[in-house]
C-alpha angles and dihedrals in degrees: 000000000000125000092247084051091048093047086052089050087049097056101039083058091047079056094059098040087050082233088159100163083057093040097053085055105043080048085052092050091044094059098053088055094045082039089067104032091065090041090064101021093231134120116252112252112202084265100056096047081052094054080047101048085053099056091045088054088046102056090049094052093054092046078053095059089041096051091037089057090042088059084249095149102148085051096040081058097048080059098048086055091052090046098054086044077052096050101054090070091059128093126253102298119228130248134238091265094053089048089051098051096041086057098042088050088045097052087044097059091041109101084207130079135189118030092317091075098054089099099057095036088052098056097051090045087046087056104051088037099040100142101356102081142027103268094206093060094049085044077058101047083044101062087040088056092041094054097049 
């Protein structure tokens, strides 16, 4: 089964449980995939629910900050709901070791070296984490590792 037709199993039992706080988010998950799949006309791969999935996280998270800083906590909460619901469509994510050796391998087989060299270092992290892990926080790892 594929993760969009997971998503739409998903809401379809959220339905029957009248889980409404879970079914608003699984319908607003499934617009932004229908969203762009009529965009550009194709049909989602698991990757690209996935690319998707993130951005959608991503964008809570940030509304999050932003209510949390506005003293919305009773809005901040209705996000973090909808980020846990998010989350369940990602991949094991990976842990602090994994991301540690990806970035070591990738600086390593990077001719480059300094803060010159974080293009390159990101896209071959991205490709290996993609998924599994904040990339803001391995952007982060990367221009620490880049600067010692």
């Amino acid at each position: 089964m594929s993760l969009k037709q997971q998503i739409t199993e998903d809401m379809k039992t959220a339905m029957r449980a009248k889980d409404s706080k879970k079914l608003s988010a699984v319908r607003m998950l499934l617009a932004a995939l229908k969203q762009v799949e009529v965009d550009r006309r194709i049909e989602l791969t698991d990757a690209d629910v996935i690319s998707i999935v993130e951005k959608e996280l991503k964008k809570r998270r940030d509304s999050i900050q932003q209510y949390r800083a506005a003293k919305r906590d009773d809005l901040a909460d209705g996000e973090e709901f909808e980020a846990s619901v998010l989350s369940a469509y990602l991949p094991q994510q990976a842990d602090a070791d994994e991301i540690a050796e990806v970035i070591a391998a990738a600086v390593a087989g990077c001719e480059a070296s300094g803060p010159a060299a974080m293009g390159k270092v990101m896209a071959a992290v991205k490709a290996k984490l993609a998924g599994r892990a904040d990339m803001t926080q391995v952007s982060a790892a990367v221009k620490a590792r880049l600067a010692a």
